[in-house]
C-alpha distance (Angstrom), angle and dihedral (degrees) to the residues before:
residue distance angle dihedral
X1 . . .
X2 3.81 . .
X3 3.86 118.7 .
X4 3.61 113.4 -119.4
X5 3.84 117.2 -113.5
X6 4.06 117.4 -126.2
X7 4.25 85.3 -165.1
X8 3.93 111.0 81.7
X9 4.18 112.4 -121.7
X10 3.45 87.4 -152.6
X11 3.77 107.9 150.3
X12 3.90 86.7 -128.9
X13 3.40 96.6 60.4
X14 3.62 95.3 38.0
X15 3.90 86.6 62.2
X16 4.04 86.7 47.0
X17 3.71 92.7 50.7
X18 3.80 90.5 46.4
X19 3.71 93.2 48.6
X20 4.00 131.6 100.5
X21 3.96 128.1 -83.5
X22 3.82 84.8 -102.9
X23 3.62 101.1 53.7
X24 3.47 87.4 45.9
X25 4.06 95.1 53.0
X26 4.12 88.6 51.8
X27 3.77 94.9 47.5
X28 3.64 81.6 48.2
X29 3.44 90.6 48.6
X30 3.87 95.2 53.5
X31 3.56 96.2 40.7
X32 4.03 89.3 62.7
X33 3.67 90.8 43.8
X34 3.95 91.2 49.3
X35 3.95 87.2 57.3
X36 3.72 92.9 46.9
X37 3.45 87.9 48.7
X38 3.91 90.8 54.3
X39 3.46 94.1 39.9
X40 3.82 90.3 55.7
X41 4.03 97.4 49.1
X42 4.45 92.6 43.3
X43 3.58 85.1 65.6
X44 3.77 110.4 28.8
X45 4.08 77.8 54.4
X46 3.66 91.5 58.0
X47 4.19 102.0 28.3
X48 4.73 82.3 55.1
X49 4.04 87.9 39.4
X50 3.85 88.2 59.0
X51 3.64 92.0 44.8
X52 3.57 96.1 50.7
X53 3.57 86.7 38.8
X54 4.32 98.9 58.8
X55 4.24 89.6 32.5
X56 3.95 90.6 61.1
X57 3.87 91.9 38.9
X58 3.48 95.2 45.2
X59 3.97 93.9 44.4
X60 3.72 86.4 43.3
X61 4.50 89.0 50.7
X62 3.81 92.0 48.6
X63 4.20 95.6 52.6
X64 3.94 76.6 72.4
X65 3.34 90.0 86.4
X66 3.87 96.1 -114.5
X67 4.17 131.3 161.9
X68 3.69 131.6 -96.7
X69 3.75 84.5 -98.8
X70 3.88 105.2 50.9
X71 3.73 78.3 41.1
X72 3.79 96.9 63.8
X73 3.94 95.1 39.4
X74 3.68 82.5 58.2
X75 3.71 86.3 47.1
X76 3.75 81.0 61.1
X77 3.20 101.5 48.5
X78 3.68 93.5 52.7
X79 3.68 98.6 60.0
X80 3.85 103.4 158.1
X81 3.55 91.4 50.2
X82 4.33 134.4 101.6
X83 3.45 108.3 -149.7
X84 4.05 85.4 47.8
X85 3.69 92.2 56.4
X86 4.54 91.0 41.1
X87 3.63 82.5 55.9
X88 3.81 99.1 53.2
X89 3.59 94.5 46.1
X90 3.85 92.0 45.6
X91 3.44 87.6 60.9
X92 3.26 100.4 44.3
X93 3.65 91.5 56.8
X94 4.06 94.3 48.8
X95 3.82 81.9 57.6
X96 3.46 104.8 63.1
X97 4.36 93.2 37.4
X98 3.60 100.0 38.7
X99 3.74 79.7 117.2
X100 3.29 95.8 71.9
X101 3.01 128.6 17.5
X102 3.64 113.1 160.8
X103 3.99 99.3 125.0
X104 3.75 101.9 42.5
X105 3.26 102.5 127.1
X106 3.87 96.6 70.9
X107 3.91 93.9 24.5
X108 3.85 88.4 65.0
X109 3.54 99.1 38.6
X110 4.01 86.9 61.6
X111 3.87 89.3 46.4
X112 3.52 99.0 52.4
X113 4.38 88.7 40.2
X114 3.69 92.1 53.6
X115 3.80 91.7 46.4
X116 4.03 88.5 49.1
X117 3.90 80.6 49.2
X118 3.31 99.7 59.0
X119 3.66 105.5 35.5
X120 4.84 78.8 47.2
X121 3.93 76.9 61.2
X122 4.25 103.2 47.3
X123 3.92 86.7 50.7
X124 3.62 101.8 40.5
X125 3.43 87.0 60.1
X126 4.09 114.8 129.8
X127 4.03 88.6 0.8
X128 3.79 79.0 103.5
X129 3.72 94.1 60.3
X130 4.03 92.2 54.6
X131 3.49 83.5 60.8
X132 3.63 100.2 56.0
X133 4.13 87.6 46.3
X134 3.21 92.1 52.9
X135 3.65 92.4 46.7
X136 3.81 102.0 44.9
X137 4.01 99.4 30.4
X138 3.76 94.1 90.9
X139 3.53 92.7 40.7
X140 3.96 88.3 58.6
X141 3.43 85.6 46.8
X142 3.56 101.5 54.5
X143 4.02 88.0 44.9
X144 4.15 85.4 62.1
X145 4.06 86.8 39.9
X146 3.96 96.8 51.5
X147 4.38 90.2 35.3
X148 3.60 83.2 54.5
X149 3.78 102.7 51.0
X150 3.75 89.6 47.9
X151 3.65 85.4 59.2
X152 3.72 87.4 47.6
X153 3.84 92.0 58.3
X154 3.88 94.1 49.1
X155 3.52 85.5 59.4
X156 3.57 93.8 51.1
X157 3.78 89.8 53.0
X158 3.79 95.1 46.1
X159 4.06 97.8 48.8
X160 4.11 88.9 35.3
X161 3.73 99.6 -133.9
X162 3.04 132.0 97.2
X163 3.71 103.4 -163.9
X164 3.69 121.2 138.0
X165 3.53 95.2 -101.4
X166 3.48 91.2 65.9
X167 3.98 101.5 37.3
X168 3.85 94.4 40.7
X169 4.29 99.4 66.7
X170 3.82 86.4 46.6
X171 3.63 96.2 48.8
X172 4.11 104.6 38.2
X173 3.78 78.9 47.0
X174 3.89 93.3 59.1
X175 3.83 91.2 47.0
X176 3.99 94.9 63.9
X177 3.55 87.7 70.9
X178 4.22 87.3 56.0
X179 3.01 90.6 44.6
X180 3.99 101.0 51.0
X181 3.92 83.5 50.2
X182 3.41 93.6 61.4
X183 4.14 92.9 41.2
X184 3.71 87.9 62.4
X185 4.18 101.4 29.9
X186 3.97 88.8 60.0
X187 3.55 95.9 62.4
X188 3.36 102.6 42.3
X189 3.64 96.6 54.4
X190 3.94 88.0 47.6
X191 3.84 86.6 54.4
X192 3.78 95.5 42.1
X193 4.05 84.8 47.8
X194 3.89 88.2 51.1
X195 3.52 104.7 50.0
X196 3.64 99.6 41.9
X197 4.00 89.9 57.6
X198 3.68 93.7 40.8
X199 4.42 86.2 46.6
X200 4.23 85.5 52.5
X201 3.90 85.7 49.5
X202 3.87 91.5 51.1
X203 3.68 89.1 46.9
X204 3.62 107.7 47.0
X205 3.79 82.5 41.7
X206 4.00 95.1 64.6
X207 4.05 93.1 32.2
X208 4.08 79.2 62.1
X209 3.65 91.8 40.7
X210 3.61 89.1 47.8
X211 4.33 88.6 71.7
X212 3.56 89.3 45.9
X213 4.33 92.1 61.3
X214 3.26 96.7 33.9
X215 3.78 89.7 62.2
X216 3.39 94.9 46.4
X217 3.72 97.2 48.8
X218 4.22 90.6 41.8
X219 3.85 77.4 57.4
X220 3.89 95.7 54.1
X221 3.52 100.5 36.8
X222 4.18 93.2 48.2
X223 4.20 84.2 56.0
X224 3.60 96.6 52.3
């Protein structure tokens, strides 16, 4: 009875076993950057879910018809959220210049943008880098592909044939490499495409949201 082997025969990684110390270094290469890559998108996916998540159930708890202050414990309570945090600082703001107030309009408007800002910049955080995978990936691939094929074409000169039994290993061994760029390019620009629309959503979500509060505390604040 034959033992079982633990190392896949695979012809691809028979060709990436066989192939040169460079090769090697950019599949290497790519393979870290592919797990980066996933790393990056498992938890954007969850941080933006909980964001979306807490903005919609907070917007949905304060159509109740609720008070500044059950407003801000909810703001509490939905921690990961934008509009939450918009809210907080809003009121914050009408706090220390309910004195005067004659400029709110634009005053708040800048509040409630630079808070937007800010909480844009915490989630975009890393998207950037699934960019530059996505953007470089084949690139490092085609560097393996093209170091490869030299190698090829030594061969060729050192056994003095160029039949395809001698250029085909050394070429469909090059091509791994461009093809391992592209494995881990596609997703990251899928990923980078994804979060960036689903950031704009977030955004033009709490600038909307933003009208909403600010009526409601101009409403407070002008009773007191």
């Amino acid at each position: 009875m034959k033992a079982l082997s633990l190392v896949p025969t695979s012809p691809v990684w028979g060709m990436v076993l066989k192939s040169g110390p460079v090769v090697k270094a950019v599949i290497v290469v790519l393979l870290v950057l592919s797990f980066a890559s996933w790393t990056i998108i498992f938890f954007k996916y969850l941080q933006i879910r909980a964001v979306d998540k807490d903005d919609r159930d907070f917007l949905a708890d304060c159509q109740e018809g609720l008070g500044v202050k059950e407003i801000l414990a909810l703001a509490k309570k939905y921690r990961q959220g934008v509009v939450p945090l918009v809210f907080a600082e809003l009121n914050r703001w009408f706090l220390l210049f309910q004195g005067g107030r004659r400029d709110l309009e634009s005053q708040w408007t800048q509040v409630a943008q630079q808070r937007i800002l800010l909480e844009r910049q915490r989630l975009n955080s890393y998207v950037g880098f699934l960019a530059t995978v996505g953007n470089t990936a084949p690139f490092i691939g085609l560097f393996g592909t093209v170091w490869g094929i030299i190698n090829a074409f030594q061969q060729i000169g050192l056994q003095r044939s160029a039949s395809l039994a001698v250029v085909a290993p050394g070429i469909s061994e090059a091509l791994v490499t461009t093809a391992l760029g592209l494995f881990v390019a596609i997703p990251a620009v899928m990923g980078y495409n994804y979060f960036v629309g689903r950031l704009s959503q977030i955004e033009e979500r709490a600038e909307g949201a933003a009208y909403i509060l600010v009526g409601i505390l101009e409403g407070v604040h002008e009773e007191e």
